[in-house]
C-alpha positions in Angstrom: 13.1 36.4 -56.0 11.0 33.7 -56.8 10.1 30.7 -54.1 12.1 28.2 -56.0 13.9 26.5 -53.0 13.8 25.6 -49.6 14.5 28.6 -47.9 11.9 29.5 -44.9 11.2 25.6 -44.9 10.6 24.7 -41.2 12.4 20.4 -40.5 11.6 18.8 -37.1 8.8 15.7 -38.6 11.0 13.5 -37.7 10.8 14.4 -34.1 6.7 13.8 -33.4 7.7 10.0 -33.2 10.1 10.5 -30.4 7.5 13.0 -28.7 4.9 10.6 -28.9 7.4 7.9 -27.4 8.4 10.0 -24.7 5.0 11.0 -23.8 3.5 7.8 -23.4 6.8 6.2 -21.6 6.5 9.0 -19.0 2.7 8.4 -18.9 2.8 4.6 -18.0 5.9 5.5 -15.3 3.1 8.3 -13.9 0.6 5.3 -13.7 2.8 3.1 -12.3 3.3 5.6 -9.5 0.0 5.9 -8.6 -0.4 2.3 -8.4 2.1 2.5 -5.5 0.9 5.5 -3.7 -2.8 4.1 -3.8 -1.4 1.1 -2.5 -0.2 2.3 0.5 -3.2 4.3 1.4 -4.6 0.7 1.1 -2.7 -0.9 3.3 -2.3 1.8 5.9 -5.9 1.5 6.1 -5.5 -2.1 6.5 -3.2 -2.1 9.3 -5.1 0.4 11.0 -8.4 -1.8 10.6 -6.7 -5.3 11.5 -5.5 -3.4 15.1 -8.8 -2.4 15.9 -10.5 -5.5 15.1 -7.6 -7.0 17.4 -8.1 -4.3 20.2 -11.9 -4.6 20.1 -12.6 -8.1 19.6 -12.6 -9.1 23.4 -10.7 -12.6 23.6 -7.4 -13.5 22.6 -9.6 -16.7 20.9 -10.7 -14.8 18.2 -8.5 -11.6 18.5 -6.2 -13.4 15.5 -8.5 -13.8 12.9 -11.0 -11.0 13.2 -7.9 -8.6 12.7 -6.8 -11.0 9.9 -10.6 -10.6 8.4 -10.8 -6.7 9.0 -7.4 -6.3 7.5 -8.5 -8.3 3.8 -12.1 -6.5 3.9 -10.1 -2.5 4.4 -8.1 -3.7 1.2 -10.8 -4.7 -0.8 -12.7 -1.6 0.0 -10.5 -0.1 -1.8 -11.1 -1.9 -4.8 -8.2 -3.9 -4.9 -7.3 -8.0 -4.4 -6.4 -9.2 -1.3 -4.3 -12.2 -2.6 -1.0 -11.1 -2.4 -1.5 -9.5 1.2 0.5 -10.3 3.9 -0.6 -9.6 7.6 1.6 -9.9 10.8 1.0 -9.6 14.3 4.5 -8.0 15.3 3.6 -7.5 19.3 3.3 -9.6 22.0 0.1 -10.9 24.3 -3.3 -10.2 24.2 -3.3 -8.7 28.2 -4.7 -5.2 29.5 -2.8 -2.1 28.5 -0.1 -4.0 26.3 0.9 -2.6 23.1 -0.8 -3.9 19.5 1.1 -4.0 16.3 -0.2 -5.3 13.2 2.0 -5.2 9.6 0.3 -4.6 6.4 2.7 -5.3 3.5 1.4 -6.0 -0.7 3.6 -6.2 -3.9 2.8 -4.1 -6.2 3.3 -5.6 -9.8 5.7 -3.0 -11.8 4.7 -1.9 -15.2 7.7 -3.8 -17.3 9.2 -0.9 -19.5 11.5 -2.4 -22.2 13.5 0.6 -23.0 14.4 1.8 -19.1 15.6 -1.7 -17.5 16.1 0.0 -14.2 12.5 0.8 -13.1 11.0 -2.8 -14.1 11.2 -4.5 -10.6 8.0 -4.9 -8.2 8.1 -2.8 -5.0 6.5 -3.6 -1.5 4.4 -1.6 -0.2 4.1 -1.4 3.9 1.7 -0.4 6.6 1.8 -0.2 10.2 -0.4 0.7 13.3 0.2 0.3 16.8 -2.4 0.6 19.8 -2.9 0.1 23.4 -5.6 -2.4 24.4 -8.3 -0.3 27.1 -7.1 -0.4 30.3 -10.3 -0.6 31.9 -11.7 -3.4 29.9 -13.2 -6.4 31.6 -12.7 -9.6 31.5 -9.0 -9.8 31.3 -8.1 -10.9 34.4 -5.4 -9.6 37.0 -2.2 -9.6 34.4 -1.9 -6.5 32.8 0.8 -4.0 31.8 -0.9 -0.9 33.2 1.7 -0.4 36.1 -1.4 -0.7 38.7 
């Protein structure tokens, strides 16, 4: 039998254009991903920072804006901007023994997909980190929430 038709021809061109779509759809939701999980490490570390810097600054003067400071200079360390970073002070006084929260939170821009609509929309990214302030620090005068 001669090879005169198209018997034992293998079809499925058509298909590398889809693959190729696929592949790089699934590689920018991937990136996208990453973007969010790096910036939560970021701001975790951030939080964690601005609490210390509160806890270890000494006065309730400058308690505020050193943790604010420590908080922007953890984010950048990461190799990121610190514009759209939001920092909170969620707890109460600056006394002996009372509890220290500080609130990390950054938008992280989406990559805009055309084809899936329902994964375009920019998600927040939160960090929190709560400590005690030394009990045996000085300087704080007689209030304090150490039950003594």
């Amino acid at each position: 039998m001669a090879p005169d038709g198209q018997g034992g021809f293998a079809g499925g061109i058509e298909v590398i254009p889809f693959g190729v779509l696929v592949f790089v759809l699934g590689t920018l939701l991937m990136v996208n991903a990453w973007a969010v999980v790096d910036a939560k490490m970021a701001v975790e570390a951030a939080a964690r920072e601005a609490t210390r810097a509160y806890v270890e600054s000494g006065d309730s003067a400058r308690a505020e804006a050193a943790s604010v400071a420590a908080a922007r200079a953890a984010f950048e360390s990461a190799g990121r901007s610190s514009a759209r970073l939001r920092v909170r002070h969620t707890t109460g006084a600056y006394v002996r023994c009372a509890s220290v929260e500080f609130e990390v939170s950054y938008v992280v821009r989406a990559v805009r997909i055309p084809i899936i609509h329902g994964l375009g929309h920019d998600i927040t990214v939160v960090g929190r980190h709560r400590e005690i302030i030394d009990p045996f620090a000085a300087g704080f005068g007689k209030e304090n929430r150490c039950g003594f």
